[in-house]
ZAMARGU-4260 file (C-alpha; in steps of 0.2 Angstrom, whole numbers, plus 5000, padded with zeros to 4 digits):
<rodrens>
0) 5110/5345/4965 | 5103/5337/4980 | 5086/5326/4979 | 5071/5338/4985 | 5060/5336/4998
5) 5044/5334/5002 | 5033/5337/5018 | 5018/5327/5022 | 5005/5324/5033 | 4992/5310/5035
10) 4977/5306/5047 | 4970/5293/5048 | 4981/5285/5035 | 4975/5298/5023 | 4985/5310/5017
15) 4980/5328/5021 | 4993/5340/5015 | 5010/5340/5005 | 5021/5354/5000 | 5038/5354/4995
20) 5050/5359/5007 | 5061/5374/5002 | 5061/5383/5017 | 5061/5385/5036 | 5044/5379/5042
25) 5036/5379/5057 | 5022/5365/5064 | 5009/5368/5078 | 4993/5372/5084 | 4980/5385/5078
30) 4980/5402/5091 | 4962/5408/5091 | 4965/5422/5080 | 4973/5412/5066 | 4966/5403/5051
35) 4961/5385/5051 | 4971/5369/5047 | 4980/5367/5033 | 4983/5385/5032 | 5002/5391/5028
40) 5006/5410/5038 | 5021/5414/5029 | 5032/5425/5042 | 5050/5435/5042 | 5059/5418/5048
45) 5048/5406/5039 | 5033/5399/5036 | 5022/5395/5050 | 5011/5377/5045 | 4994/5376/5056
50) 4990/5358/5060 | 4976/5356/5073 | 4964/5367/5078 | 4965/5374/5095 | 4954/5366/5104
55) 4967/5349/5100 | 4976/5348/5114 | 4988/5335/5111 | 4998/5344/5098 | 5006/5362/5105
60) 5005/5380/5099 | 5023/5380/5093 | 5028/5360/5091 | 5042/5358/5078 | 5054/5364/5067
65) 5060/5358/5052 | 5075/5367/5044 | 5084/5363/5029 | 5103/5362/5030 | 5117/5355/5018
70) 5119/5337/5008 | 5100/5337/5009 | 5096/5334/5028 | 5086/5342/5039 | 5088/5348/5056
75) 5072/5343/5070 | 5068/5354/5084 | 5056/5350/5097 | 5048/5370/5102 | 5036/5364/5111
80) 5038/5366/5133 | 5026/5351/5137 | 5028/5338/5125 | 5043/5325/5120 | 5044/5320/5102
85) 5051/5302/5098 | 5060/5301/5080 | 5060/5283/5075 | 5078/5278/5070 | 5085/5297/5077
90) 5078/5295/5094 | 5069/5308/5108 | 5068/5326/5109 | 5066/5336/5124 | 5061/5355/5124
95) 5073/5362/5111 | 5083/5348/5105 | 5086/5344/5091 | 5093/5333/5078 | 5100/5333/5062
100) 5096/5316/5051 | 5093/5311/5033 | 5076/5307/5024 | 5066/5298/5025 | 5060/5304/5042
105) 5042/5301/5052 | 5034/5307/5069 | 5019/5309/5075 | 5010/5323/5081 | 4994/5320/5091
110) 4984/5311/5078 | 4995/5316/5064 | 5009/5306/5056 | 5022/5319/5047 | 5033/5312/5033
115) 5049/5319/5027 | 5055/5313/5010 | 5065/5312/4995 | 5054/5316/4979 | 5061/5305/4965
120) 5051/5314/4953 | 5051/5321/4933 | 5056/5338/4931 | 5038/5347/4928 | 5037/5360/4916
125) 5023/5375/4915 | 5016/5377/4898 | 5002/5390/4896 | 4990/5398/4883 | 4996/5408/4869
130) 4982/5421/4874 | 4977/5429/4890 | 4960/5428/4895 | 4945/5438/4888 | 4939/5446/4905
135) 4918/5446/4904 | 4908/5459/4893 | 4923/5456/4879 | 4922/5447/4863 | 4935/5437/4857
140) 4940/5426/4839 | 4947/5408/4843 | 4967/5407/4835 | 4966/5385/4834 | 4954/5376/4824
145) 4950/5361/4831 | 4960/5350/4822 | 4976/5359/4830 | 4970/5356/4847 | 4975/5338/4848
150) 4957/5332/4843 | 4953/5326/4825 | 4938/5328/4817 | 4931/5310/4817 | 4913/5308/4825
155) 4919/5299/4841 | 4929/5314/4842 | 4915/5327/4838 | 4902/5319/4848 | 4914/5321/4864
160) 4918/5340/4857 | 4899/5345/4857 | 4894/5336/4875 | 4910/5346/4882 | 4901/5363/4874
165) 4885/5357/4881 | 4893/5354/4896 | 4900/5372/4898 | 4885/5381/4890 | 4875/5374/4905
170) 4888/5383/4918 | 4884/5400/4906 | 4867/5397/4906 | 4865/5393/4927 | 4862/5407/4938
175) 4875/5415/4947 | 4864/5419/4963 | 4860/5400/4962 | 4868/5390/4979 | 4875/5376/4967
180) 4883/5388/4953 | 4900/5386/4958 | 4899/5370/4961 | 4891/5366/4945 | 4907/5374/4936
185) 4920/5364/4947 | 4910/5346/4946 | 4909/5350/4924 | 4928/5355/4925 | 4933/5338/4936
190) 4922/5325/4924 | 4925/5334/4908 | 4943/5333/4909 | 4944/5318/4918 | 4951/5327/4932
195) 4953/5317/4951 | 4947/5335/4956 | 4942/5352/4952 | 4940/5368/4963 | 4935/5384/4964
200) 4948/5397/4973 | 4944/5415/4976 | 4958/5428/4979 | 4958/5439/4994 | 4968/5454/4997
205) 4982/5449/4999 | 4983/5438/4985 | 4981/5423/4995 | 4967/5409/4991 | 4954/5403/4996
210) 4944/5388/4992 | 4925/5389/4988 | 4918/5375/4982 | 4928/5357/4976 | 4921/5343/4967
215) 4929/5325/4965 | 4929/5311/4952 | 4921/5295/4956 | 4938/5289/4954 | 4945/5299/4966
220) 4943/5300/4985 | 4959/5309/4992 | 4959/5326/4997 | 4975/5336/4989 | 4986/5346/4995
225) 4991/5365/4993 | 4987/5373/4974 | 5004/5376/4967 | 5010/5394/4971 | 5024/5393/4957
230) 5005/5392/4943 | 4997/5403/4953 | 5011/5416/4952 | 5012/5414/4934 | 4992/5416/4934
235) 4992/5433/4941 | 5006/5439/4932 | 5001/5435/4916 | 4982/5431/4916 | 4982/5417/4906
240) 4976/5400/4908 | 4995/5388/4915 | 4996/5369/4915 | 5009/5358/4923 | 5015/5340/4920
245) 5031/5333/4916 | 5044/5336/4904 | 5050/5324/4895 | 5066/5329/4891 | 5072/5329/4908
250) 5085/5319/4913 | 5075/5311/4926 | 5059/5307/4916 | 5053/5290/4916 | 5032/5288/4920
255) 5020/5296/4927 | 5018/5287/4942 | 5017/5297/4958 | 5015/5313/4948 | 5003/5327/4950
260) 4998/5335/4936 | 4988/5354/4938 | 4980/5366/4927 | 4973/5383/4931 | 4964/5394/4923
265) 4961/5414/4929 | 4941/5420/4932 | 4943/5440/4928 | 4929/5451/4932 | 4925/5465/4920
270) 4940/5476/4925 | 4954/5463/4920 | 4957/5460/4939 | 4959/5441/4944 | 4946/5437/4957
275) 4950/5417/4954 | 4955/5402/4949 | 4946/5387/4942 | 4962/5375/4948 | 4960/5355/4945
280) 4974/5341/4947 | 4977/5320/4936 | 4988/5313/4948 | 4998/5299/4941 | 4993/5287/4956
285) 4974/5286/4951 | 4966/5278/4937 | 4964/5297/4928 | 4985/5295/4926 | 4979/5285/4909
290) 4972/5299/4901 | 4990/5306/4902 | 4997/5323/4904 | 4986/5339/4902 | 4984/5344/4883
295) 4981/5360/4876 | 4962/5356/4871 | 4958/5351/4890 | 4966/5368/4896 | 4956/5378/4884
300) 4942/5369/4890 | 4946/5374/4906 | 4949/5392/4904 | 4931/5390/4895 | 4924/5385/4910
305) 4931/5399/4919 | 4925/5409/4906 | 4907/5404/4913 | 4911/5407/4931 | 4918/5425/4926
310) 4901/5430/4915 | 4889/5421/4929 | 4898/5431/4944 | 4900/5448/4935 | 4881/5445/4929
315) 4878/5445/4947 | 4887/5458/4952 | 4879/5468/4938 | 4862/5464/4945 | 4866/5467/4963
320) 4871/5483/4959 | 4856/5487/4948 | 4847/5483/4961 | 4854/5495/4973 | 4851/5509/4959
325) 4835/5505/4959 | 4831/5504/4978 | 4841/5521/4978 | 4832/5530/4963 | 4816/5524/4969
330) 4817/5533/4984 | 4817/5549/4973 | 4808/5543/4958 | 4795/5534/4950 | 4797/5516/4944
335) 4797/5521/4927 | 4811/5535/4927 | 4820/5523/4940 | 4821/5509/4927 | 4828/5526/4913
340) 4841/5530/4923 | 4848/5514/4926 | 4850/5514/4910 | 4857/5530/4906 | 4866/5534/4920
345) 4870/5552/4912 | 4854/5560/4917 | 4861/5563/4933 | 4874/5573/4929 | 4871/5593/4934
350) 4864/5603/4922 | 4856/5620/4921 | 4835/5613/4918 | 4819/5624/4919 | 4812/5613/4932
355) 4795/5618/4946 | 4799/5615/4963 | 4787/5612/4976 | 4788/5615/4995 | 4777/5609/5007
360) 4775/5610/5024 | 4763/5604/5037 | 4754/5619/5048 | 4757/5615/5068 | 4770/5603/5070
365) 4780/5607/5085 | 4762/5611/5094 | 4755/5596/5089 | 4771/5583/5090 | 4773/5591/5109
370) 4755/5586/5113 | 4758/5568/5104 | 4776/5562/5110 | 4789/5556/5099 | 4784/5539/5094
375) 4767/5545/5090 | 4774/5558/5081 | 4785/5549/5069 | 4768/5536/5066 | 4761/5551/5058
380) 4772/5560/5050 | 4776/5544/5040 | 4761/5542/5037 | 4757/5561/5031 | 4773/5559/5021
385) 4768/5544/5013 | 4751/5552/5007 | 4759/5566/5002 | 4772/5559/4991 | 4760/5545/4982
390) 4753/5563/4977 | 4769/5567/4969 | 4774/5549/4961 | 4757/5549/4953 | 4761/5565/4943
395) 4777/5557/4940 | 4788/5571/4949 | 4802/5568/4960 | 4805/5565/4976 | 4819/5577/4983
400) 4818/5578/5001 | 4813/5576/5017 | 4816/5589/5032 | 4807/5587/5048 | 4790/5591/5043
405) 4792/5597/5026 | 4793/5590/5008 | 4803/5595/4994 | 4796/5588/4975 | 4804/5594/4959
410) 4798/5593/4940 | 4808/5594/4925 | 4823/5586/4928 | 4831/5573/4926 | 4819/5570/4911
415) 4811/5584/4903 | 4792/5588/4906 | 4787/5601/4895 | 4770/5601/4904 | 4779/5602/4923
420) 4772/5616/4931 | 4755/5608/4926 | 4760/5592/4934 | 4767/5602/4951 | 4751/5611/4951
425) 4740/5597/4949 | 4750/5585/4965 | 4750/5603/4974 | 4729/5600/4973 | 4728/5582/4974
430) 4741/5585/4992 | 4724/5597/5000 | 4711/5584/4993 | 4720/5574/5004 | 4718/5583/5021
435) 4702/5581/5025 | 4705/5562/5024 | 4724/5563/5034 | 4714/5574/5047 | 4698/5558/5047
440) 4713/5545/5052 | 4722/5557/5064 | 4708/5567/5072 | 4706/5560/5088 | 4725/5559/5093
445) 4730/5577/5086 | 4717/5583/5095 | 4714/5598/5079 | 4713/5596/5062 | 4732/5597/5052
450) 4734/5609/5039 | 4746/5612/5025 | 4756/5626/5018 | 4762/5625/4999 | 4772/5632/4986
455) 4776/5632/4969 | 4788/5641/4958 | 4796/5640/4942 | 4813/5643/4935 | 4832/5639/4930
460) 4840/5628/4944 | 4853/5616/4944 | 4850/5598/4946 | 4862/5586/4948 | 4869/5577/4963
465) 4871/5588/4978 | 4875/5574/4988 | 4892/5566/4992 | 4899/5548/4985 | 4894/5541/5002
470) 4877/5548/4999 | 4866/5551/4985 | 4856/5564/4985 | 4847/5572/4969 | 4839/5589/4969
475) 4838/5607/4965 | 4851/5623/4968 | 4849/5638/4964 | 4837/5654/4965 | 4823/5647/4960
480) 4823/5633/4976 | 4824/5648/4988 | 4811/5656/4982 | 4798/5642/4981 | 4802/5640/5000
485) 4800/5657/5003 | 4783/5656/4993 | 4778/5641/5005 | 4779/5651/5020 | 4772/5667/5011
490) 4757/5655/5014 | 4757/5659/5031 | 4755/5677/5028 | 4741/5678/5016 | 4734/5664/5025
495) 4731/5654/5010 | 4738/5635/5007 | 4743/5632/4991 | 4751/5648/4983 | 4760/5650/4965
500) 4772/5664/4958 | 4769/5673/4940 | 4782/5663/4932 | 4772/5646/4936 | 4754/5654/4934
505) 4763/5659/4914 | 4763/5641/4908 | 4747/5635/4916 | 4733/5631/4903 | 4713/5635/4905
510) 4710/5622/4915 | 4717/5631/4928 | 4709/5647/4938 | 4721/5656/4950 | 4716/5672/4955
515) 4730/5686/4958 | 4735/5690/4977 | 4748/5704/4973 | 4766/5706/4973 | 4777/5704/4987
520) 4795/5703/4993 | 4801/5689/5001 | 4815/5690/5016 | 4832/5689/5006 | 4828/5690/4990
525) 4829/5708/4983 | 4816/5706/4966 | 4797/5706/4969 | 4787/5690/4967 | 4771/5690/4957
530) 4760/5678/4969 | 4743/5669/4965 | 4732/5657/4976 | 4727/5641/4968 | 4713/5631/4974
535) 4701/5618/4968 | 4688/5626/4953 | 4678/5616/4958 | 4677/5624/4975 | 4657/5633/4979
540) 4658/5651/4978 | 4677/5651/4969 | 4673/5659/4951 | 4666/5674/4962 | 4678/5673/4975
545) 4691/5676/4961 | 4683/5690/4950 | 4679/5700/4967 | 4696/5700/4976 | 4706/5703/4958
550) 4694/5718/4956 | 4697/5725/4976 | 4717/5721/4972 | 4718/5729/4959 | 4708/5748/4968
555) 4719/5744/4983 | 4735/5745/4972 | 4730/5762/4965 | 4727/5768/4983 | 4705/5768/4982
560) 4709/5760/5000 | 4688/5763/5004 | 4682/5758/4989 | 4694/5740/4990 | 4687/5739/5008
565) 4669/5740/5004 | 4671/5726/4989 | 4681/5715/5004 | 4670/5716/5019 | 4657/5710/5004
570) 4665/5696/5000 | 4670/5691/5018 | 4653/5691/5022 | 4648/5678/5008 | 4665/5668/5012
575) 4671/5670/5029 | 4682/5656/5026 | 4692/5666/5013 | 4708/5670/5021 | 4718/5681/5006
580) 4700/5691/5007 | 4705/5694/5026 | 4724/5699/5023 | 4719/5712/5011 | 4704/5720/5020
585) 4715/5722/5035 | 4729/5731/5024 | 4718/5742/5016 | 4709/5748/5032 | 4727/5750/5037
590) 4731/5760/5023 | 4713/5772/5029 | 4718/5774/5046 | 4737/5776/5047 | 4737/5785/5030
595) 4750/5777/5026 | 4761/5786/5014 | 4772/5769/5008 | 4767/5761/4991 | 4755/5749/4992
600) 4760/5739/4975 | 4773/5728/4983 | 4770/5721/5002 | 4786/5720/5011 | 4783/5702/5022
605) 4790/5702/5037 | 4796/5682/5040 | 4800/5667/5030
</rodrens>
């Protein structure tokens, strides 16, 4: 078997990459769409070794070639069209020449001096972990005491047991979002193990790795090579912690001198996957080669610190994405019910609910946004909207939608409210005690004072997600939504600004005082609607506006059309501000003129 190889390369008399040779590899300069020096781009014909960045104009994009043949030589091949290469003891190369000689070998390359050479080394042997590694949010019982890790039980011992456990609760107990967590974790791995260095190496998707943080001994000022793929391989596969050193059966064991020794150790997050590697290195040429080869008590150690950097990242993660929970909820719900559903998750799933919806639309928008212009439009819709929906938050509703100039607020779900039609009714009151402020701020650019339209039913609906995986969206389908919105612009009709149907009048207490407007039936939905107006009782002249109108209603629905009339054109006089009042005078005088032979129970409305 033929002495193996090994390729390095050194600036400034410092070495700054080794690999074992094993295959064809290439050596040049970086293109501008390929990764930085040292990086290794593994191709159909070989490997591809970046050694100078591109802007290093003294070493070529493609510069030479180093092929292995037989008896352990290796074949030389200058790729490059500009630049000769001068082999000491082989001699000069030209654009593709090429020689074949035996190691040792040296050249230079720009700045770089590149060594070929034998490795007398030991055999190095992989020894890993009985156990994979407990990915974060699992527990786990330890198999070893600590007597059988290699460490006795005498107070030197146990002193340097606990200051390693202190040393690794502190990388439990550090925050993940903190800029020095990771290096925390490599510089506790490095001194604790009396590692020349320690690293952190994340995994990419395509299984390759990166480096994210490194920390050094004080012993130590060289800058190691590549991770060892052949322990890395092993990692993934098997997700367990792996250490190399050599084996001291092998035929070729003598010292340690010269001899790189590496331990790994996988960070899962909380689905098993590995998204690193807490990787270090004792090489036998420092003064850490006297602590000897890895044991299994330092690579515990190791896997424990990785432990720490798996629970601090996936606590990260979990926070991140409780935060985005909560910035999403929170655009439909209040703090309080955010913070319940980020804990129970389930109440978004759809179910059938009794829920009171709300619609709510502003009266004149396209008239008034064509009079204001767009940006002056959007400045106060947002700020109507945002008035409007505090309204809703503070009655603890939900916020379902948006569209153009109308809101959309649900209660009942995705908690139950037994008092929720209470609640819709109360934010429905609190929206119109806020008009007159809304028209104080915005008077003088709209030019007229804003009104609103409202409505308010009850019923069965389902509520769940009707959004899409790229878009949440909680809310409402069902009946019982359309019908709200066709109450909300039933408003129009009756000319009144906040109307409720029977079903949402039924579960109303005392505290309350609608008065009965009649039944109608809306466009496209075939079963009449019991409507009522709700206004403020506190409102001068309400108690009498109430008791009169119900009383002319309810002659006008038994077709005593004159006597309704009289009891109307009355109370119009005392409140010329009543609109309902209005509506049903001019129906009954209707009815007088046209004798109209239709009943007058149910009025048929003519638009949305």
């Amino acid at each position: 078997m033929s002495t193996p190889l090994e390729l390095r390369i050194y600036e400034n008399e410092k070495l700054v990459y080794s690999q074992k040779l094993t295959e064809t590899i290439e050596l040049g300069r970086q293109s501008k769409d390929e990764a930085e020096p040292f990086y290794l781009k593994k191709e159909p014909s070989g490997s591809r070794l970046i050694v100078a960045r591109h802007d290093e104009l003294t070493i070529s994009r493609r510069s030479l070639l180093i092929e292995l043949i037989a008896d352990g030589k290796v074949r030389l091949t200058n790729l490059s069209t500009t630049r000769g290469l001068q082999v000491p003891n082989v001699g000069s190369l030209g654009h593709e020449d090429f020689r074949v000689a035996s190691p040792p070998l040296g050249l230079s390359l720009g700045k770089l001096a590149v060594r070929i050479e034998a490795v007398e080394t030991e055999e190095l042997a992989i020894h890993g972990l009985a156990e994979a590694t407990v990915r974060p949010g699992m527990s786990c019982r330890p198999s070893l005491r600590f007597d059988t890790l290699g460490m006795g039980a005498g107070e030197d011992n146990s002193k340097a047991f606990i200051k390693w456990l202190h040393a690794a609760l502190d990388v439990f107990q550090s925050a993940a979002s903190s800029a020095d967590f990771l290096d925390k974790a490599a510089a506790a791995a490095a001194e604790l193990v009396s590692l020349d260095s320690a690293q952190i190496l994340l995994r990419g998707t395509d299984d390759q790795f990166s480096q994210a943080t490194q920390s050094s001994t004080a012993s130590s000022s060289k800058t190691d090579g590549q991770p060892s793929r052949r322990i890395l391989t092993r990692l993934l596969q098997e997700k367990r912690t792996f250490w190399e050193m050599p084996d001291a059966s092998a035929p070729k064991a003598r010292s340690l001198a010269g001899i790189k020794v590496v331990v790994a150790a996988p960070i899962l997050n909380r689905h098993g996957e590995v998204i690193g590697v807490l990787y270090g290195n004792r090489r036998g040429d420092s003064p850490m080669a006297a602590f000897g080869p890895i044991t299994e008590l330092e690579a515990s150690l190791v896997e424990l610190l990785a432990r720490g950097v798996a629970a601090g990242l996936a606590r990260l993660e979990q926070e991140r994405a409780e935060l985005e929970a909560r910035v999403r909820f929170e655009q439909f719900f209040t703090p309080q019910l955010a913070r319940q559903l980020e804990a129970n998750p389930d109440l978004l799933q759809g179910r059938d609910a009794e829920v009171t919806l709300l619609f709510c639309d502003i009266r004149g928008f396209s008239r008034i946004s064509e009079r204001l212009g767009p940006a002056r439009t959007v400045a106060w819709i947002s700020d109507t909207m945002a008035t409007l929906s505090e309204c809703v938050r503070a009655r603890q509703g939900v916020l379902v939608d948006y569209i153009g100039d109308e809101l959309i607020a649900m209660w009942g779900a995705p908690e139950a409210q037994p008092g929720h039609a209470r609640l819709a009714c109360s934010a429905a009151l609190d929206m119109l005690a806020q008009v007159p402020k809304l028209n104080a701020r915005w008077q003088e650019q709209l030019q007229e004072k804003m009104g609103l339209g409202i409505g308010v039913n009850t019923g069965v609906a389902r509520v769940g997600n009707t959004g899409s995986p790229h878009k949440f969206k909680y809310g409402p389908l069902g009946n019982t939504v359309n019908l709200a919105s066709r109450v909300q612009g039933a408003t129009k009709y009756l000319k009144s600004p906040l109307l409720i149907t029977g079903a949402t009048r039924e579960r109303l207490d005392d505290s309350f005082h609608p008065r009965r407007l009649g039944r109608v039936r809306v466009i496209n939905i075939v079963e009449p609607v019991e409507l009522y107006e709700l206004a403020d009782p506190s409102r001068p002249g309400w108690s009498e506006a109430r008791t009169q109108y119900e009383k002319a209603l309810e002659l006008f629905e038994n077709g005593m059309f004159t006597q309704a009339a009289l009891i109307l054109g009355e109370l119009r006089a005392r409140q010329p501000e009543d609109g309902p009042a209005l509506v049903l005078l001019y129906r009954s005088v209707y009815h007088l003129v046209e004798e109209h032979s239709e009943s007058s129970s149910i009025w048929e409305l003519p638009g949305k």
